[in-house]
TORPA-4810 file (N, C-alpha, C, O; in nm, 3 decimals):
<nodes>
NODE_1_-0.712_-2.914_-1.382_-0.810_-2.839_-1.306_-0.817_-2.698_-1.365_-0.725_-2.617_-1.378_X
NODE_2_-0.948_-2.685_-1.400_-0.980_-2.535_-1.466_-0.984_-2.404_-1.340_-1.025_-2.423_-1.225_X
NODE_3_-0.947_-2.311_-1.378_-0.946_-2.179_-1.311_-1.065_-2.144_-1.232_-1.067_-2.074_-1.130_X
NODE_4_-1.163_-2.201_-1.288_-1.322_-2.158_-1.217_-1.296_-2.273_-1.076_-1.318_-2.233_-0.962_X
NODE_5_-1.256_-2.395_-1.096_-1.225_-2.486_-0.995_-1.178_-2.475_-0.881_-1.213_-2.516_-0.770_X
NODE_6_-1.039_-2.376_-0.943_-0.954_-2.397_-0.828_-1.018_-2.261_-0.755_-0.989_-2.244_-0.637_X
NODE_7_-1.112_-2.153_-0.828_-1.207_-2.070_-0.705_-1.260_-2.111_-0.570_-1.262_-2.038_-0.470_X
NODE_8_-1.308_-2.250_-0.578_-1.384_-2.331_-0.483_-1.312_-2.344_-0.372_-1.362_-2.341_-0.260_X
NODE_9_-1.167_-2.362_-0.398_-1.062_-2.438_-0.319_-1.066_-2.394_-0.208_-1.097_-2.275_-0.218_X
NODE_10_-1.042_-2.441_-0.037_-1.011_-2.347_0.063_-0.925_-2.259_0.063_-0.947_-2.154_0.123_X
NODE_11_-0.820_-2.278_0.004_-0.683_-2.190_0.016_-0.744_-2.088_-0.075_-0.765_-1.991_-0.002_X
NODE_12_-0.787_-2.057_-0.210_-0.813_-1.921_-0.236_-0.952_-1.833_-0.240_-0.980_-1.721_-0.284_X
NODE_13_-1.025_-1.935_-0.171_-1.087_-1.885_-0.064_-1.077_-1.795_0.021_-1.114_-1.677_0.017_X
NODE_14_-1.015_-1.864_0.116_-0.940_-1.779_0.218_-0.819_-1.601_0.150_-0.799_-1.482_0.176_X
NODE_15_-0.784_-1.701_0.064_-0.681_-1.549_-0.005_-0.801_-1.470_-0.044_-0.799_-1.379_0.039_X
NODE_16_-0.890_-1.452_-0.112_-0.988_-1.380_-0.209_-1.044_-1.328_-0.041_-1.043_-1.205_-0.048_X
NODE_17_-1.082_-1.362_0.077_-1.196_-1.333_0.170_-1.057_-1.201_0.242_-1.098_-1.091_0.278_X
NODE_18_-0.906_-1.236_0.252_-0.846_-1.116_0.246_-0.821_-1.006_0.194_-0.804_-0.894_0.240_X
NODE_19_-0.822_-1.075_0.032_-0.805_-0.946_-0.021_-0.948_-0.876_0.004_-0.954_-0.779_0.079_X
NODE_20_-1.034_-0.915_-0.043_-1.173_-0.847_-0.035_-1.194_-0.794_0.093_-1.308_-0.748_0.101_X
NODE_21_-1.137_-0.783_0.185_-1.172_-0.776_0.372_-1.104_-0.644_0.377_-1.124_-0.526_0.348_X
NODE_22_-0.955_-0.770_0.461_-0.900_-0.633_0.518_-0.815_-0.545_0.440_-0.786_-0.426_0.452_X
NODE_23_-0.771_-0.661_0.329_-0.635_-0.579_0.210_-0.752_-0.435_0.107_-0.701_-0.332_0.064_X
NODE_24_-0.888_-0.466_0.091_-0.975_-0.366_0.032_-0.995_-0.259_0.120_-1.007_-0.151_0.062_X
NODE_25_-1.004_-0.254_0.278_-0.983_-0.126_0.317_-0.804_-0.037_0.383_-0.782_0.079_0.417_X
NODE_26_-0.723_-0.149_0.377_-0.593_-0.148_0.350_-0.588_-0.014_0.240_-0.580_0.105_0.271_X
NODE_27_-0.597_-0.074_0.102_-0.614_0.066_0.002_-0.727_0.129_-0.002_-0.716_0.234_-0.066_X
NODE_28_-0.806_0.115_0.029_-0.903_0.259_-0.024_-0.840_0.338_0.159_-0.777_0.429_0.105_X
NODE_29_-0.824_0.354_0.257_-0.784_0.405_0.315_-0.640_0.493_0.288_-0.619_0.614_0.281_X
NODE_30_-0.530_0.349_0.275_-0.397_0.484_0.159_-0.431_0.537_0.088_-0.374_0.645_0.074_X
NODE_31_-0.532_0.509_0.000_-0.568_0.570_-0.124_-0.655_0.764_-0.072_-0.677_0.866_-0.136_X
NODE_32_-0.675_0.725_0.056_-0.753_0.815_0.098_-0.652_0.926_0.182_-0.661_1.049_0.178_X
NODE_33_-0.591_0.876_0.229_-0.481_0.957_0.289_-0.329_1.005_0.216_-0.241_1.066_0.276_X
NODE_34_-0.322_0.956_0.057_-0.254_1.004_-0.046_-0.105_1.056_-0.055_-0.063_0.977_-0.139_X
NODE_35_-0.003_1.133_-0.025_0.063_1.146_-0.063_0.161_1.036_-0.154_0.166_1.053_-0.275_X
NODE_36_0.245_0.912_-0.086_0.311_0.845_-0.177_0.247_0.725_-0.153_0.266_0.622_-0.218_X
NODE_37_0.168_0.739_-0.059_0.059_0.564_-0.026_0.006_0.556_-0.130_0.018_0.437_-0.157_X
NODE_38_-0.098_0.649_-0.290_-0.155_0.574_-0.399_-0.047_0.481_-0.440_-0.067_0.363_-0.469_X
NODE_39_0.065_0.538_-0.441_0.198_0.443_-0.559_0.228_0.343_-0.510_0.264_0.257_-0.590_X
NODE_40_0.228_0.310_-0.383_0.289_0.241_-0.290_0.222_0.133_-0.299_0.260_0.017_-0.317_X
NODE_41_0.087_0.191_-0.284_-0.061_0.074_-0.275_-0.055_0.006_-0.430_-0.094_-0.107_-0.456_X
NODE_42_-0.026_0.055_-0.480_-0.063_-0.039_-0.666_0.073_-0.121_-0.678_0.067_-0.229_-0.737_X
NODE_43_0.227_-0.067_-0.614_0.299_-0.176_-0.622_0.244_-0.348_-0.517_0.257_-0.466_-0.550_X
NODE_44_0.195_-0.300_-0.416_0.203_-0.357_-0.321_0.022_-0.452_-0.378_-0.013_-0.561_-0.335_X
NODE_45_-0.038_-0.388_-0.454_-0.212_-0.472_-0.510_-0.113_-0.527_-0.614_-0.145_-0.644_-0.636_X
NODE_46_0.013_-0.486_-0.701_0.028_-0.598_-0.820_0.077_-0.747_-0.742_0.032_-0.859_-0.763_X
NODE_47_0.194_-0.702_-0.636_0.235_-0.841_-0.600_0.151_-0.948_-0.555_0.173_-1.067_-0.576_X
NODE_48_-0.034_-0.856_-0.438_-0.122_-0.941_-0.407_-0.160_-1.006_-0.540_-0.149_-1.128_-0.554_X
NODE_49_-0.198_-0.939_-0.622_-0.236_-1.031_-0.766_-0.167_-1.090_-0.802_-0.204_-1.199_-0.847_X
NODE_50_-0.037_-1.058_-0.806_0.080_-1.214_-0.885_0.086_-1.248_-0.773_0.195_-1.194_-0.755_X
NODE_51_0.053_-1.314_-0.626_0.067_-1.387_-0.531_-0.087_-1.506_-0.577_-0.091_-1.629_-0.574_X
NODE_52_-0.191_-1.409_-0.613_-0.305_-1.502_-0.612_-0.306_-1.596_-0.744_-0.349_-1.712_-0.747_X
NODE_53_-0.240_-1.510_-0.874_-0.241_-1.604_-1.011_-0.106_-1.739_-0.983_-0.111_-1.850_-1.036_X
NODE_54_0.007_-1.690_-0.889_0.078_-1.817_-0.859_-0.003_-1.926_-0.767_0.024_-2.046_-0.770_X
NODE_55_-0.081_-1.882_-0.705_-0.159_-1.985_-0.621_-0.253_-2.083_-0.707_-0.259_-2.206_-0.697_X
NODE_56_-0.317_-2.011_-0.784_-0.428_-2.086_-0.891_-0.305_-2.186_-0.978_-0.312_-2.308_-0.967_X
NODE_57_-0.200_-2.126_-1.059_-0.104_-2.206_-1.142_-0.026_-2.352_-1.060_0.013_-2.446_-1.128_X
NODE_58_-0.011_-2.349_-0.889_0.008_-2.414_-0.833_-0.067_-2.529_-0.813_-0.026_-2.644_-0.827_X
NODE_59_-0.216_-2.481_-0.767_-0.299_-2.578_-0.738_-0.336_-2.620_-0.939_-0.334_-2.740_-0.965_X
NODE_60_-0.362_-2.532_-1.045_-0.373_-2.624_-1.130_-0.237_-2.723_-1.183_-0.258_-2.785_-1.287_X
NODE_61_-0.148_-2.735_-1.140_0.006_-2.823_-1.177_-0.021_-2.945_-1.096_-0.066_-2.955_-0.982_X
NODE_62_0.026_-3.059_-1.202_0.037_-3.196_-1.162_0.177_-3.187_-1.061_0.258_-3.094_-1.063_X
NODE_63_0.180_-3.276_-0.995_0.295_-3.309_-0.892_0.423_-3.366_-0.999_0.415_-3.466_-1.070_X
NODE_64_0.538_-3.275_-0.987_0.661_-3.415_-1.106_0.668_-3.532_-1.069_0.736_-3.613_-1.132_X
</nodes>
């Protein structure tokens, strides 16, 4: 299953309609109120992104 595929899927669906929702005003709000929330917010957007590329690598993996 190709990467564009597993877009369709419900499950990252649903992840992509969070991040884009509530996790997008999540940071631009820290981002807006600044002192150690910018740094905080980019550790905390890398793990959402390596949470969403393990989800796609999951759903593209055959079962052992």
């Amino acid at each position: 299953m190709d990467v564009h595929a597993t877009d369709n899927l419900p499950v990252l669906r649903d992840y992509n309609t969070i991040i884009n929702g509530v996790f997008s005003s999540f940071v631009a709000l820290s981002r807006k109120i600044g002192g150690e929330l910018p740094t905080m917010i980019d550790h905390v957007t890398c793990l959402f992104d390596a949470q969403q590329k393990f989800i796609q690598k999951a759903l593209q993996s055959k079962k052992p």
